[in-house]
GUSENU-54423 format. One record per residue: residue in three letters; x, y, z of N, C-alpha, C, O in turn. Coordinates in steps of 0.001 Angstrom, whole numbers, plus 500000, padded with zeros to 6 digits. Example, Ala and Ser with C-alpha at 12.3 -4.5 7.8 and 13.67 -1.06 7.14 Angstrom:
% GUSENU-54423
ALA513190494310507800512300495500507800513200496700507800514236496681508465/SER512850497750507080513670498940507140512900500030507870513409501138508039/
This chain:
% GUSENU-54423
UNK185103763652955735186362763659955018186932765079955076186275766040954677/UNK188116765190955560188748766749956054189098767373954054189163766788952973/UNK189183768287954347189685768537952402190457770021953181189945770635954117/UNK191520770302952652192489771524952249192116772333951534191436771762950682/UNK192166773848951269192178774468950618193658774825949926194737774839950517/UNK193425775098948572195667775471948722194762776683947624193706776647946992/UNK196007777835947874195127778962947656196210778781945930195537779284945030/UNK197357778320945465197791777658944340196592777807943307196627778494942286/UNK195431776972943795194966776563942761193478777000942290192741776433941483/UNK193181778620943318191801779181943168191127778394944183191752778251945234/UNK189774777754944076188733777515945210188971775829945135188472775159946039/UNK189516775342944366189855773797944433190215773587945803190857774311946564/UNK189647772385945995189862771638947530190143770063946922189629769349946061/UNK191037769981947692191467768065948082191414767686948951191449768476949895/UNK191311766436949191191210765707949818192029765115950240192815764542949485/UNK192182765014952027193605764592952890193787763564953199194596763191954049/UNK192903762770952421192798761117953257193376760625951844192923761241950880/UNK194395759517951542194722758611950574193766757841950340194265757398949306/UNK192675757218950426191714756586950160190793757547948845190190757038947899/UNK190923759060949154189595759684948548190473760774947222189928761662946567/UNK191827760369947147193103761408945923192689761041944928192910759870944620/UNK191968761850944084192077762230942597193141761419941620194364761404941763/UNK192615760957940915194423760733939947194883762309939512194056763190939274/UNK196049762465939464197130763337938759195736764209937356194883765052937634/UNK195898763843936544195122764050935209193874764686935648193704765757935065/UNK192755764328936646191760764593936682192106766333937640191610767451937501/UNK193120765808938525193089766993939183193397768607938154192999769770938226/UNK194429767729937138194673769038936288193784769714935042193783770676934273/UNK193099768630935364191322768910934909190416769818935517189507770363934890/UNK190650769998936759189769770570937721190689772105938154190141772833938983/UNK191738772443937714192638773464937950192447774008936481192315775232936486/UNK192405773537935441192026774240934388190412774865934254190082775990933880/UNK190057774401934434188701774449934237188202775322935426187109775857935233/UNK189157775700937312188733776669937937188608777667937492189622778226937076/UNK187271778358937378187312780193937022188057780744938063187985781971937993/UNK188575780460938773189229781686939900190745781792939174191452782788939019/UNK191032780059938697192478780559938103192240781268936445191362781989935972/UNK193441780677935911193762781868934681192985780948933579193198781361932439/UNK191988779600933650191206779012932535192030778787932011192071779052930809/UNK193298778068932787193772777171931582195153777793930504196070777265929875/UNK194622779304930759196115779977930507197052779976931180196754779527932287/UNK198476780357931078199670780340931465199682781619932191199585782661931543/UNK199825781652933861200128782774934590201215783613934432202382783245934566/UNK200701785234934024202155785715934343201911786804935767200850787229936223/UNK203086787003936152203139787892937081203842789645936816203955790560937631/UNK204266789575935130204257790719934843203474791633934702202297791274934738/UNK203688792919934520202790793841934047202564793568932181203401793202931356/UNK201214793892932011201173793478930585202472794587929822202891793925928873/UNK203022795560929847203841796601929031204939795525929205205384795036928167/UNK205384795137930278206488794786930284207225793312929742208330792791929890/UNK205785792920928939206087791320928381207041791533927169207334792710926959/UNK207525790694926420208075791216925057207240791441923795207703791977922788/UNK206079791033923898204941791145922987204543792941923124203950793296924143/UNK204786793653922404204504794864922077202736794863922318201974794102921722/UNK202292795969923400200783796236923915200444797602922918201221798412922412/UNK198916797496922858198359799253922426197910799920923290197200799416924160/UNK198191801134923269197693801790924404197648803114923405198612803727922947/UNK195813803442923147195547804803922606196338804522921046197104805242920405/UNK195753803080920754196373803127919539197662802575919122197830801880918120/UNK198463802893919867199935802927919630200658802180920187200773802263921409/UNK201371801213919443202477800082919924203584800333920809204550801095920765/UNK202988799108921974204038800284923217204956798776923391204448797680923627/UNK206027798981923255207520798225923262208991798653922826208951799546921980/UNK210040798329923113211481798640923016211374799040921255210806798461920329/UNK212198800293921315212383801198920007210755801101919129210442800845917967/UNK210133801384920143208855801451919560209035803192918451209849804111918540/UNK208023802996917647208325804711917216206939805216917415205904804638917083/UNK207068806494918065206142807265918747206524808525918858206629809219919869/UNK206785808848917410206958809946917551205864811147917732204848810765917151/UNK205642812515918329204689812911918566203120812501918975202194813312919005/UNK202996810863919332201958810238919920201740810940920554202573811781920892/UNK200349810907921065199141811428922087199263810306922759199054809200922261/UNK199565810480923783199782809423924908199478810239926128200017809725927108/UNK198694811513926471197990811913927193197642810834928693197458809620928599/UNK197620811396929643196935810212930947197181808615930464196319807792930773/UNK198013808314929931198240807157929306198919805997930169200145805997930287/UNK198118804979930791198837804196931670200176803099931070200116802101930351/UNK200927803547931490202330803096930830203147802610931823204273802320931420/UNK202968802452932833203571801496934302204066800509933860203462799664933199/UNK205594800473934256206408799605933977206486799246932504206695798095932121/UNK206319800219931745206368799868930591207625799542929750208462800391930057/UNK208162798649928776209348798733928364209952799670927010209936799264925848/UNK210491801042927471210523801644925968211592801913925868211705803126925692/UNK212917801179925893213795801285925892214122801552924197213425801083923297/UNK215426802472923976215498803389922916214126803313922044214207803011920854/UNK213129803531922517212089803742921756212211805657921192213280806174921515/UNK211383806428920563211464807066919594210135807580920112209111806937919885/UNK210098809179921081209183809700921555209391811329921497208978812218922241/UNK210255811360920231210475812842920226209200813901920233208431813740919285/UNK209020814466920728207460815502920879206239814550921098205181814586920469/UNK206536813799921976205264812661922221204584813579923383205287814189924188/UNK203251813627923406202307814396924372202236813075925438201520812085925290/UNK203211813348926595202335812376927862202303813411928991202935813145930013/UNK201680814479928915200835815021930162200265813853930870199768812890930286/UNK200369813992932294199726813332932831199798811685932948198939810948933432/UNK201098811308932355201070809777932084201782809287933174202416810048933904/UNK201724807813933391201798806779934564202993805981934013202767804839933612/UNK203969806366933968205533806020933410206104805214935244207315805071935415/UNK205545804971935901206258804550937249207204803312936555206839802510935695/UNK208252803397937070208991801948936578209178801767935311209474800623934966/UNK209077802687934403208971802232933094210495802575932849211261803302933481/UNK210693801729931608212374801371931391212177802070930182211404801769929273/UNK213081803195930265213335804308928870214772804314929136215234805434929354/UNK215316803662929159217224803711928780217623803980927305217472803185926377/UNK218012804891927253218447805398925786217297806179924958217405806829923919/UNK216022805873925853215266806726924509214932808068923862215419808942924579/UNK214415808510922991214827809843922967213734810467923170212824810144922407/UNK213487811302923985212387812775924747212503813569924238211853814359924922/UNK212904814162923367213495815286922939212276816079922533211574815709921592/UNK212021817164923235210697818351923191209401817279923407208440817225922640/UNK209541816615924362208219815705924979207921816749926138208637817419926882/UNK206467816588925956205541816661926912205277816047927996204453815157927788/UNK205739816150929507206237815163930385204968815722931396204513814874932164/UNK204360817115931444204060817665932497203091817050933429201926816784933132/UNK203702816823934681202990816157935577202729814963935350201772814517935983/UNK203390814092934473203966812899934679204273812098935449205295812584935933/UNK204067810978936026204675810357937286205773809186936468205451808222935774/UNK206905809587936773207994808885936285208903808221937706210039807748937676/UNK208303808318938497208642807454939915209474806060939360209161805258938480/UNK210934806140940459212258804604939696211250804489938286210327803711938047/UNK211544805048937877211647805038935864213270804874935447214251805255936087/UNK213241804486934730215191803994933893215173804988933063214245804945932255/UNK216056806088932966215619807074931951217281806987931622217679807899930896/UNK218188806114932015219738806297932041220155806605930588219680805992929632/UNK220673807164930524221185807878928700220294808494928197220585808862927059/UNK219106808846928599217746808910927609218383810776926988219381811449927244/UNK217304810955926216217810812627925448216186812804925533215237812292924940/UNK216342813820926603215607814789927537215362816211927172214598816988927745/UNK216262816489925944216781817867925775215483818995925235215075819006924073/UNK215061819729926114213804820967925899212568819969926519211444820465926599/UNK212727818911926846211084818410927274210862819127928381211710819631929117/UNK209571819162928487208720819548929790208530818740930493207915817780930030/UNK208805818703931466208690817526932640208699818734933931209588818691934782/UNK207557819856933971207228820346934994206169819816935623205185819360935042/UNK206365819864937094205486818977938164205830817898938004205152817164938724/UNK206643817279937353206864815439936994207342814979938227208220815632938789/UNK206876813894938765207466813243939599208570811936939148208265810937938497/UNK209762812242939641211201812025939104211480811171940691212637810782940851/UNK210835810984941426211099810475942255211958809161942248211433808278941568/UNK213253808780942887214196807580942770214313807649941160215080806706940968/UNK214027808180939893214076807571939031215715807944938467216452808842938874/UNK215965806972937453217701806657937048217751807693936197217130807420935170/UNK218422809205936180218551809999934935220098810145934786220673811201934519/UNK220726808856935011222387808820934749222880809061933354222485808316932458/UNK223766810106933081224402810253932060222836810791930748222842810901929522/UNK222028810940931493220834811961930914220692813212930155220503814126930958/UNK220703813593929059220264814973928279219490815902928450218769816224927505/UNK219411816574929635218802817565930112218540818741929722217602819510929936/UNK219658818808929007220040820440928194218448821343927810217609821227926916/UNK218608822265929031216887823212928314215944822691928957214943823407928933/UNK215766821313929791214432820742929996213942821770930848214691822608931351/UNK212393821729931076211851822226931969211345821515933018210457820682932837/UNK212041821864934647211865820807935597211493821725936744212016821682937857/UNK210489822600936343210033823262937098209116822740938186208087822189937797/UNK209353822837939621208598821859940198208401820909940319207441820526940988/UNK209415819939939588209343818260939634210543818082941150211495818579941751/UNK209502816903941094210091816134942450211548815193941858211383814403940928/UNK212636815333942353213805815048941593214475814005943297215581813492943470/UNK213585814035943997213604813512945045214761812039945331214212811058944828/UNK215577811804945710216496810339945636217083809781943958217637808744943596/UNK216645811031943215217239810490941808218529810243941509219351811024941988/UNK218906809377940856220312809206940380220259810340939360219260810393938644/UNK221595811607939153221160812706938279223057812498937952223459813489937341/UNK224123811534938211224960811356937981225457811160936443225180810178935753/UNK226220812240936044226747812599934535225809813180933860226135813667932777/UNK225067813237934095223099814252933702224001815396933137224991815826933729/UNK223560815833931950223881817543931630222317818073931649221309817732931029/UNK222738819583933172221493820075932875221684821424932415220841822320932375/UNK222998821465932043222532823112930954221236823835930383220436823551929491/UNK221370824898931284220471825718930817218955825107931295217913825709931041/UNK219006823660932114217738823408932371216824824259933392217650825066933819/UNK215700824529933984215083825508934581214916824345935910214651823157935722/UNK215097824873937051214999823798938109214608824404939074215040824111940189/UNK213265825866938812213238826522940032212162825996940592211375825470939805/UNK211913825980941624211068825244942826211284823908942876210663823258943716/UNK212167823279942021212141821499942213212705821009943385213559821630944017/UNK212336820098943650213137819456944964214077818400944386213764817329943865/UNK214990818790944534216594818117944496217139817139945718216860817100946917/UNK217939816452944980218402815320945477219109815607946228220064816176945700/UNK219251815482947912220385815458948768221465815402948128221588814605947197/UNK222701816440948591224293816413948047224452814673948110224626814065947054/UNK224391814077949172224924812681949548224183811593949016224368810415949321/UNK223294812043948167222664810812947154223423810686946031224085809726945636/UNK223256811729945578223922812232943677224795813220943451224697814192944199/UNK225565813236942681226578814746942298225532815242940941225347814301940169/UNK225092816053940683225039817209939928226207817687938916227097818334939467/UNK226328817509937749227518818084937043226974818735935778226034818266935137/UNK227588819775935487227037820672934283228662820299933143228754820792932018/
């Protein structure tokens, strides 16, 4: 008897002959009950930060207008996380894994960014103003209409960023690598 694999359903195999088909019910018996799939739970294909159910990470409730203020969020994996106007004024993320993470509107203000990987991160409106974000990788990420004023972007990779309506008064930008003229305008 030939049997299929369908990779759908983990290591479950059926059977190709109509003589030897499962009823309906039993099969969804045998898909719950595979350990390769999710046991019966509901698959997601998000990242856990990015569900609407608020995650902990080091303690601390990570979701939209979360408040975090001055959190230790140190090396803190935060990928794709959703912190939109969340509340991170003097939050310590040295070293944190912000790739993709959606911070539209939130406020940075004297955060600890250094060496950060903020790679396409949404930072559009965010208030940036005195954080450290030296060595940060800023790579593609959205800092449109951004609060820069004072930051320190010493050495960050600013590489393909959107930096359009950005105020960087007074920000420090020596050794960073900047965005081609023909990506972004720059305006003080």
């Amino acid at each position: 008897m030939p049997f299929i694999r369908n990779p759908s359903i983990g290591s479950t195999t059926l059977p190709t002959s109509g003589a030897h088909r499962r009823p309906r019910a039993t099969l969804l018996k045998l898909i719950k009950a595979d350990p390769i799939t999710t046991r019966g739970k509901p698959m997601t294909k998000q990242h856990p930060h990015t569900q609407t159910n608020p995650m902990k990470v080091n303690g601390y409730e990570i979701g939209p207008s979360a408040k975090l203020k001055g959190a230790d969020l140190r090396c803190a994996n935060l990928y794709g996380a959703n912190l939109r106007g969340a509340n991170l004024i003097s939050a310590d993320l040295k070293g944190a894994d912000l790739t993709g993470a959606k911070l539209k509107g939130a406020d940075l203000r004297c955060a600890r960014l250094y060496g950060a990987n903020l790679q396409g991160a949404d930072l559009e409106g965010a208030k940036l103003k005195g954080a450290d974000l030296r060595c940060a990788n800023l790579y593609g990420a959205n800092l449109r209409g951004a609060n820069l004023i004072g930051a320190d972007l010493k050495g960050a990779d600013l590489t393909g960023t959107n930096l359009k309506g950005a105020d960087l008064e007074g920000a420090d930008l020596e050794g960073a690598d900047l965005p081609l003229k023909n990506q972004t305008k720059v305006q003080n």
